[in-house]
N, C-alpha and C positions, 0 to 999 in steps of 0.2 A: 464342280467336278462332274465328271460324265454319267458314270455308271452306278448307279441305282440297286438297293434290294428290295422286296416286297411293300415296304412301309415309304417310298420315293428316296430316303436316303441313300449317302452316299456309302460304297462299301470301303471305300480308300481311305488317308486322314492327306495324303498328300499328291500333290499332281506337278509335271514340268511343265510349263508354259514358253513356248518360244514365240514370240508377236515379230520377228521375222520373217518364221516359215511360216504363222499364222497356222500354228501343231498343238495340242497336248497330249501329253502323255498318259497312258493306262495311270488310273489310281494306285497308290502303290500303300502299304498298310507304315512304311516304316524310312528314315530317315537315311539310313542307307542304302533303301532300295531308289528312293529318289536319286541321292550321288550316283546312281549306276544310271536311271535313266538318263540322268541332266550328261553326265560323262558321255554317253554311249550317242546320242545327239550330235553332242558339238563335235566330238571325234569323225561320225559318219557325214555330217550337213555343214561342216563349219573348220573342215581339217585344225579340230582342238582346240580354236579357238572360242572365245568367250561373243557369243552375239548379242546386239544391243539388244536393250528390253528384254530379258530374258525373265521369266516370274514363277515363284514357287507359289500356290495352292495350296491353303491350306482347308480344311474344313472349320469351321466357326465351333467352337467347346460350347458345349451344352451346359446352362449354368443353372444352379439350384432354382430359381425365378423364373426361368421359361417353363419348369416343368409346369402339365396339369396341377390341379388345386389337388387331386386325390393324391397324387406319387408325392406331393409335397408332404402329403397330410401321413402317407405311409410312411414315409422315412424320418419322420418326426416319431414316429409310437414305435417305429423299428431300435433307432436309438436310442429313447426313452427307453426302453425293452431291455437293450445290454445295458445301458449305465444301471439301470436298475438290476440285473445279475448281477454286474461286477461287483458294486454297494454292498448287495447280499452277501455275496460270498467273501467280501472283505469282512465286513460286519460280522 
């Protein structure tokens, strides 16, 4: 995806891709912002219709294993932390 915030990532989760017009679209944060972009395309470049190769973008989910060793190591004693209030306060 294109557009970047301060840390290089992306600020979108989703993008339209047309490998026709060889386009993408603005980042969009949500699933029915795409349906408006990918609509709003074919309607203007393609009178409605559907173009070959057309591609959604998505951003790749960040999974507990890519984090650093430290954000691992935090949300390890973050959890430990509540499971051990909720204990208590059942207890």
């Amino acid at each position: 995806m294109s557009k970047t915030d301060a840390r290089g990532r992306g600020t979108g989760v989703y993008a339209y891709r047309c490998n026709q017009c060889r386009t993408t679209s603005p980042d969009v944060p949500t699933r029915a912002n795409l349906r408006g972009e990918r609509d709003d395309h074919r309607r203007r470049f393609h009178g409605g219709h559907i173009p070959d190769g057309e591609e959604i973008l998505e951003e790749e989910r960040v999974r507990f294993f890519d984090l650093p060793r430290e954000q691992k190591i935090a949300a390890v004693v973050v959890a430990l932390v509540l499971l051990g209030g909720v204990l208590f306060k059942l207890g």
